[in-house]
Each structure stands twice: as structure tokens, then as C-alpha cells.
N, C-alpha and C positions, 0 to 999 in steps of 0.2 A: 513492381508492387505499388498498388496506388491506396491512397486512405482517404476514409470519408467521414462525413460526423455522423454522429448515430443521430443527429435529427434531422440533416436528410438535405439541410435548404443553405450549404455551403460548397463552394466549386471542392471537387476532389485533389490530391497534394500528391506528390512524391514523397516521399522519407525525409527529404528536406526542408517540404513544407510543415510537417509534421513535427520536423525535430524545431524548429527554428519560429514556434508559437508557441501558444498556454490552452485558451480554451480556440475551440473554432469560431467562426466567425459568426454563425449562425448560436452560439453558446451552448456548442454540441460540444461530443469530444472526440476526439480521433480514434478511428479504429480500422484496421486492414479492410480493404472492400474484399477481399477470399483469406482465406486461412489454408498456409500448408498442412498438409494429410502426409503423417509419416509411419513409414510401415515398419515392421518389425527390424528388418536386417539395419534400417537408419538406427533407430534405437540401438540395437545391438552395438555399430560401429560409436554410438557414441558414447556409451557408455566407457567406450576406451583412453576416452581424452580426457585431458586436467581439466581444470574450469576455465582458464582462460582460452583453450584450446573449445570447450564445449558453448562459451560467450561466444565464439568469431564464427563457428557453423552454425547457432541460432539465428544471431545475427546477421549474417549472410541470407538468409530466407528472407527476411525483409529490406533488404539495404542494399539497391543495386550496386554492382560495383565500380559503375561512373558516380557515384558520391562519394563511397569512402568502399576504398580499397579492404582486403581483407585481412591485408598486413596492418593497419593503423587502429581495428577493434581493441576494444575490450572491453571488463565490467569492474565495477566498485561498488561496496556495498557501507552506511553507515547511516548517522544523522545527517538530516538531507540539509539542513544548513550549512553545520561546519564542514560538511564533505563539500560541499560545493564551492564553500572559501577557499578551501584547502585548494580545492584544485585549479582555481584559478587566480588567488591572489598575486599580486603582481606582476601580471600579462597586461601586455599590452593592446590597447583597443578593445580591452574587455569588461568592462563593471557590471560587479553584482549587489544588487539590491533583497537585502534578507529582512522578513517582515517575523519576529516572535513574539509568540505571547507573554508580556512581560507578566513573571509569576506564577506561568502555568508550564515552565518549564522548567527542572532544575537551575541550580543555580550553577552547577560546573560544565550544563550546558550552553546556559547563558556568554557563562565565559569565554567558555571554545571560540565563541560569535563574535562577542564584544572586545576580546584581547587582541582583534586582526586588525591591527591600526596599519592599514595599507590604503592608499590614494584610491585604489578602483575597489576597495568594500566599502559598503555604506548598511549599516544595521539600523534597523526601526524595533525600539522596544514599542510594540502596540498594548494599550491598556484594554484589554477585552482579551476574547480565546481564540484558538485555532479556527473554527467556522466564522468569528467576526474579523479575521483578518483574512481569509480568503474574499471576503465581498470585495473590499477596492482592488484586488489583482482582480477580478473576475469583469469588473469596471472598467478598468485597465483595457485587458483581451475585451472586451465586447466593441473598441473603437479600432475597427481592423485598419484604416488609413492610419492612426496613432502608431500602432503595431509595426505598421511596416516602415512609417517615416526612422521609427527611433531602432529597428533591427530586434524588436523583443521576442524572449521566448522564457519560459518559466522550465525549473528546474524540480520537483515535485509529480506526482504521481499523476496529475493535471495531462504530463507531458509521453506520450506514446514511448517514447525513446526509455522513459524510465519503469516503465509497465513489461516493455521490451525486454530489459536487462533483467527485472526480477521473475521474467518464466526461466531463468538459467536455475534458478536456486529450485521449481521444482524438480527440474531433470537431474540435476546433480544429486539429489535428496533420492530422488528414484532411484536413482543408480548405484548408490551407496547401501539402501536399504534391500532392495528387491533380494528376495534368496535362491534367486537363479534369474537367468535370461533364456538358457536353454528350452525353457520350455513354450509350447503353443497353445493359448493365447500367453503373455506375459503374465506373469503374476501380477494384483494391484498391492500398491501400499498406501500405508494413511499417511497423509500429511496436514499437521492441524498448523493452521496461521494464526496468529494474533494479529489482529487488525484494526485501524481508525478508520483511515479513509478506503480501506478497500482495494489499493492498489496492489497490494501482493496476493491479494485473493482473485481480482480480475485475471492476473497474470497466472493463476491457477488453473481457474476456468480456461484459458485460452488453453493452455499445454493440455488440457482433458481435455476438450475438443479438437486438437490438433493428431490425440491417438495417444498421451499419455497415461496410463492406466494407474493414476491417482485417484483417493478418494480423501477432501480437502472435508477438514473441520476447522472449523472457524470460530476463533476465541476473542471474544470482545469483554468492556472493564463493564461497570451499572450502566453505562449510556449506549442505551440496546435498543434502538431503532432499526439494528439487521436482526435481531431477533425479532421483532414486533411485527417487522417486515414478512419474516419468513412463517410465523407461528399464525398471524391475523390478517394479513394483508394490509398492516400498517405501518403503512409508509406516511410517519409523522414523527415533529419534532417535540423532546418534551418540555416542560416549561422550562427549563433551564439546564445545562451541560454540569453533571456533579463532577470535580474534581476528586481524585482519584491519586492512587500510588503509580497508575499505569499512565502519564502525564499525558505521553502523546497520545492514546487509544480516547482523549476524552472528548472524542466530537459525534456531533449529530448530523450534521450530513457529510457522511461519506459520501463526495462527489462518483468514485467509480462504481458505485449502483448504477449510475449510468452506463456506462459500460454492459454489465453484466444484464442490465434489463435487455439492453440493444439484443443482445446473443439470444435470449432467454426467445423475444421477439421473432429469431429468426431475421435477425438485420430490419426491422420494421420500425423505418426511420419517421413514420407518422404517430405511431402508436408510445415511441420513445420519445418522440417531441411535446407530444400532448399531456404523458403522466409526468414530465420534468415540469413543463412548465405552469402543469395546475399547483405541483407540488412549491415552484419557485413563486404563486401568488400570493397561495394560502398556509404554507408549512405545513401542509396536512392532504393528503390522499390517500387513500385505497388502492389496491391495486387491481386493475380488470379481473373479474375471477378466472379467467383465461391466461391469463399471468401468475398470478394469486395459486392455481393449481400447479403449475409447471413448476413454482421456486416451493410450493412446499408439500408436491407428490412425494410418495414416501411407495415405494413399489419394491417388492425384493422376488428375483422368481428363485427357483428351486437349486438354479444352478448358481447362481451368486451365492446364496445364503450358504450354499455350500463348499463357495471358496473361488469357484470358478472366476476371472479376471472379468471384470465390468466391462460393459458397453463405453465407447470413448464418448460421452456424454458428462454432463456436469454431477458429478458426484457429490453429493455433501453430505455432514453429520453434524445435527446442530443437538447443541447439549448447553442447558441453562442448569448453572448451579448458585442460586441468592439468597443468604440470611436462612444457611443452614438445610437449605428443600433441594434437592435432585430431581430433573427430567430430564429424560433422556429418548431419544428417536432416532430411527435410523434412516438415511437415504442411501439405498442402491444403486439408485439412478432416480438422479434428480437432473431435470432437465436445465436447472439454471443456476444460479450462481450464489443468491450473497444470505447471510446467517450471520448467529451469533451463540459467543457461548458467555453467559455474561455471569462475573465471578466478583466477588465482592472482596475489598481490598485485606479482610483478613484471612480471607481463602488463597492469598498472594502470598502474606508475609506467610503462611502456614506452608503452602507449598516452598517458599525458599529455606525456609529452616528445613525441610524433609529431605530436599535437593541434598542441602552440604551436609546433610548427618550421612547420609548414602554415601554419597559422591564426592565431598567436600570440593562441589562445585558452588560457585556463586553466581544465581540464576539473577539478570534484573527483573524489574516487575513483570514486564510486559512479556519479557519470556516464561515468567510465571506462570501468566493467565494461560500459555499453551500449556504446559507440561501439567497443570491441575487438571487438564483433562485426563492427562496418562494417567497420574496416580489413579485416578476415579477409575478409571478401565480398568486398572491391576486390581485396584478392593475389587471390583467383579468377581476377579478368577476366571476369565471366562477365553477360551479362547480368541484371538484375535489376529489381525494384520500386522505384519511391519509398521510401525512405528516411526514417522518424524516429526518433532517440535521445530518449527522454525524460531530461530535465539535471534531478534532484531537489535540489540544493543545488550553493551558492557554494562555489567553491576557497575562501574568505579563511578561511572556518572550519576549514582544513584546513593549515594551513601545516606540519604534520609529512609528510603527504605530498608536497605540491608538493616540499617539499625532498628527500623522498628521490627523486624523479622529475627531479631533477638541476635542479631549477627554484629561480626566485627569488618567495615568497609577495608579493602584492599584497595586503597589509591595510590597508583604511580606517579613519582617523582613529577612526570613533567606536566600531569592535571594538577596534585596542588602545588606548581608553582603557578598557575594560572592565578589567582588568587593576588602576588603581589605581583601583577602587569598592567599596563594603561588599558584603561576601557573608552570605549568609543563607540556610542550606542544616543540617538534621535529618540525622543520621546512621541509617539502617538497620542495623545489625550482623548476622553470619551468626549466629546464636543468638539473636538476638530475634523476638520473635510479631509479623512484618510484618503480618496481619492485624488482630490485636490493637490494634496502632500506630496503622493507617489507620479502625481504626473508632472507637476511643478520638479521634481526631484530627475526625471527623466528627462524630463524637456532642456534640463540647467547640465547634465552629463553629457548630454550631446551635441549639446554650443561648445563644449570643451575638447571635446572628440575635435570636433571641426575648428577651431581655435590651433589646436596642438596639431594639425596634419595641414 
């Protein structure tokens, strides 16, 4: 399996080179150059396996087995920072460098971060938001001698490897949902994502074009540029990122558009080159109306609408619900990828109060913004698919919402003792050379690497 950027003007990688960077070289993103095609009976037999069992044969399609064996796979799933501490904190020859946005995270996320007073973590509280701290990573990867002198690779949806792990959650979701397998073609089922930057939806798209017979709706917070995208063919940014109950969901460029344009393209590494980087001049593009049609064709024939299993094509149902108004469309078969369902923060606390009166479950925001789609499907009444919300994070790290959602937080023992532990957290300020910082920061961890060996 070899991977290429989607813009076309960077050597092609093994799994290796893929896992072991951030953006490409060319400031594409990595993407398989073929996609497995799996047929019925695969599906079938994998519908058999645990999840970790169902990670190591996804994974296997892309990951030869002179890299990593198929005994050493597996997947994790959580916040991509403190997961990524987690898992590596005190190894050796390993440091990681975590950039958050100070104050547009919670604050018991912050902590997870900043309580890991370990020699090889290093946290930067950045003063700005998730898209302005993606620039100096982005600065970073674009110096690919930099890259390779210091061993970099980013950990983030940025990274194929993690796009990779999250097509595991639609198949498991399929598998769990579908009301038979027996049958021919496969039944489809919905699966709606909440999403920021796109990467659990790219990894959607890939598993519906690989033969998964999902039909992906996409739930986004007010900062609805995949909406804009998908509804006008605008693809722009708006004046400013509103803060939200749904913290992480609050960015404006979702990088894996890229991604999905690429597909959408048919692999058309000129045409994906040209609308990123008109887009990276100006923050503001259109999308070719040849594009433009394909992410928001709306087609349903006779035998769909009647139930009959979709085309393995990109499926989507974009549904905008803001300040009270409902629209709602259907895609059948939509040839490409990204959308939005953009839901206003009191349509969040409203759905998690509905959640725990039901269920006396506690939904966090962001899993909110999916499941306000269900509710809205159920007031229908109207027949419908299978059903799944993807839950990206724990209410407990959310306790400013639950509470404004009229609720009582359920926090474990061991997040608030986070609270009285040492913190250890580098300030970003808006007037400092963030790239500067992070390279100076890099440069100084690997005089030490080479020091210490």
C-alpha cells in the first residue's frame, strides 16, 4: 500500500512514511493511492470480531506486514491530547509536544494536559483557537528537511494513521446496528458524526467508498463552513470562530475537506491543489460547480427511497437546525463527502436534558449536537434507518455544560483530583513567533536526545 498527497507534487510513502509526518511535503495530506473494495462475505466475517479484533483486519489492508506485524495493532479512542500523553508519557526517546487553546478548552481538559509533569511532555497553552494553533504545526511540516532532521510526526487527524483508526468506529457501528446481514444487497444504516475538523467523517467517506453501506450525517456547532460548503459552494471562513458549548467542534477550517475534496475529485491532485491553495491565500473560495454539484447532488431513485441498500458511494444527510428554524434534505447518494448540521448551543443543553429524562444518560455537548438530529427524526414519525450517534467524549469533562443543561455533573474521583496537582503548561502569547517557539522547542529536545545517547 503506498500513499500520496492529494495535491499531487510530493514523492509517494509507505505506511511508514505516512505514519511518521503531519502534513505532506507538498502541504497536501496523505491519502491511499487505491482503496480496498470489500465484498459482502468480508463484511459478513467481520462483523464477527471484537473491535480490537475488527482494528488489526482494517488495519492490515493498509499496513504491510514488514512494518508492524499483525500481532502489535490496535486502536484507542478519546481527546487527542491527553490520549496521546497518556500514551506515551515517560518513554524513552519519545517527546511530545501538545499545542491547546488556552480557554477554549475546558478546564478539566486543560488539566488532563497540564497535570503530566513528565521530562518528555511539553504543553503550550496557545492564546488564540484551534485553527490559529494549527498554523505554526502546519510551518513546522511545510520544512520537510526540519521534519526529517528532528524524527517528526503529528498525532491529530492531520495524520492518515488516525483517520485510519477512526473507519473502525464506522464498521463496528454498522455492525452493531444493521438488522440483518443475511440479506442481499446489505441493509444501510445512518450514522450521524459530530465533527470539527472532519476527520471522523473523512474516515466515513473512505469506509462508504470501500463497500460500506452507511449513510453519514454530519453534525456541526454555529461555525458551519461544511454547511456553507455543502448548501452554496462556500467554502469560506467567517469573521471570527463563535465559541460554543461544543469547544472542540469550534473551528473553521476543517483541514480533512481536503481529504474528502480529493475523493469527491476522483483522486484529482491538480484540481485539489488549486481549490486548497486559492483557499489558503484568500480564506474564501467557491467550489468549481463540478464539485459544488457532486458534494451537494441530492438524487434518490425508486429503489433507495424504498429502502433498498445504497450504492457504495458517499452518502450524506445534511440537516441545519439555528435560532429555532428546521431544514432538512436528503442525500441518497451523494458522491462526496463533507456537511454540516449546525445546532445552536441551546438546542445542545435542550437535547441533553431529553437524553437523561429518557435514558438518564449524560450526553456531552458535542455528542449532543449528533443525537438532536435523532430527536428531530423521531418528532417526524416518519419511518426511517438504523440509527447511530457517534459519543466522541465523556460529559465528566464538561461539567459547565451539563450544568447549564439544567443537570447535575457526574465527576470521578480521579478528574477532580486533577484540580489539587502540579501544572506545567508554556504560555503562547498573541505577539510571539509561535513558529519560532515550536522550532526553538524542537531543535533544544533533540540536542538532548543526542546528549543523553
Amino acid at each position: 500500500m503506498w500513499y500520496i498527497s492529494t495535491r499531487g507534487m510530493a514523492p509517494r510513502v509507505d505506511f511508514e512514511g505516512a505514519l511518521f509526518s503531519g502534513y505532506a511535503p507538498d502541504g497536501g495530506l496523505f491519502m491511499p493511492e487505491e482503496l480496498p473494495q470489500l465484498g459482502i462475505e468480508t463484511l459478513r466475517h467481520w462483523s464477527t470480531l471484537s473491535y480490537p479484533s475488527l482494528v488489526k483486519e482494517l488495519c492490515a489492508l493498509f499496513i504491510g506486514p514488514e512494518l508492524i506485524p499483525r500481532d502489535v495493532l490496535n486502536g484507542t479512542s478519546g481527546d487527542t491530547g491527553s490520549a496521546a500523553i497518556e500514551s506515551v508519557q515517560g518513554a524513552k526517546n519519545v517527546d511530545i509536544i501538545v499545542l491547546l487553546p488556552q480557554g477554549h478548552c475546558t478546564k478539566i481538559q486543560e488539566l488532563q494536559m497540564t497535570t503530566v509533569v513528565r521530562e518528555n511532555v511539553h504543553v503550550f497553552g496557545v492564546e488564540g483557537n484551534s485553527d490559529e494553533l494549527d498554523e505554526p504545526i502546519k510551518a513546522v511540516f511545510a520544512d520537510v528537511a526540519f521534519v526529517k532532521k528532528h524524527n517528526l510526526m503529528s498525532l491529530n487527524s492531520i495524520n492518515w494513521s488516525r483517520v485510519l483508526v477512526q473507519m473502525a468506529h464506522h464498521f463496528f457501528a454498522y455492525f452493531q446496528c444493521a438488522p440483518s446481514l443475511d440479506t442481499h444487497p446489505l441493509p444501510p444504516v445512518e450514522v450521524v458524526v459530530p465533527t470539527g475538523a472532519a476527520g471522523n467523517l473523512a474516515a466515513g467517506c473512505i469506509a462508504q467508498k470501500m463497500g460500506l453501506p452507511i449513510r453519514l450525517v454530519v453534525a456541526v456547532n454555529r461555525n458551519d463552513i461544511i454547511h456553507r460548503t455543502v448548501q452554496r459552494g462556500d467554502f469560506s471562513l467567517s469573521k471570527a470562530v463563535e465559541p460554543t458549548l461544543a469547544s472542540a467542534m469550534d473551528i473553521q477550517v476543517p483541514y480533512n475537506m481536503e481529504r474528502i475534496f480529493w475523493l469527491l475529485l476522483a483522486s484529482d491532485s491538480q484540481g485539489t491543489r488549486a481549490l486548497m491553495e486559492q483557499f489558503e491565500r484568500t480564506q474564501s473560495t467557491s467550489l468549481p460547480k463540478e464539485l459544488h454539484s457532486k458534494v451537494s447532488h441530492h438524487s434518490c431513485t425508486t429503489e433507495t427511497a424504498k429502502g433498498a441498500a445504497m450504492k457504495p458511494n458517499l452518502g450524506l444527510e445534511i440537516w441545519l437546525r439555528e435560532e429555532g428554524t428546521c431544514f432538512l434534505s436528503t442525500c441518497y447518494e451523494l458522491s462526496g463527502a463533507v456537511t454540516s448540521e449546525s445546532v445552536s448551543d441551546e438546542a445542545i443543553t435542550r437535547t441533553m436534558g431529553h437524553c437523561w429524562e429518557e435514558n438518564e444518560y449524560l450526553l456531552c455537548p458535542h455528542s449532543a449536537v449528533a443525537v438532536s438530529y435523532h430527536y428531530q427524526q423521531m418528532n417526524r414519525q416518519q419511518p426511517s434507518l438504523p440509527r447511530c450517534c457517534l459519543a466522541p467524549a465523556s460529559a465528566a469533562k464538561f461539567p459547565e455544560a451539563v450544568l447549564a443543561a439544567g443537570l447535575t455533573p457526574e465527576t470521578p474521583e480521579d478528574i477532580l483530583a486533577l484540580e489539587f496537582k502540579e501544572t506545567r503548561c508554556t504560555p503562547m502569547r498573541k505577539g510571539d513567533d509561535w513558529t519560532l517557539m515550536l522550532r526553538n522547542t524542537i531543535e533544544g529536545l533533540s540536542w538532548q536526545q543526542r546528549a543523553q545517547s
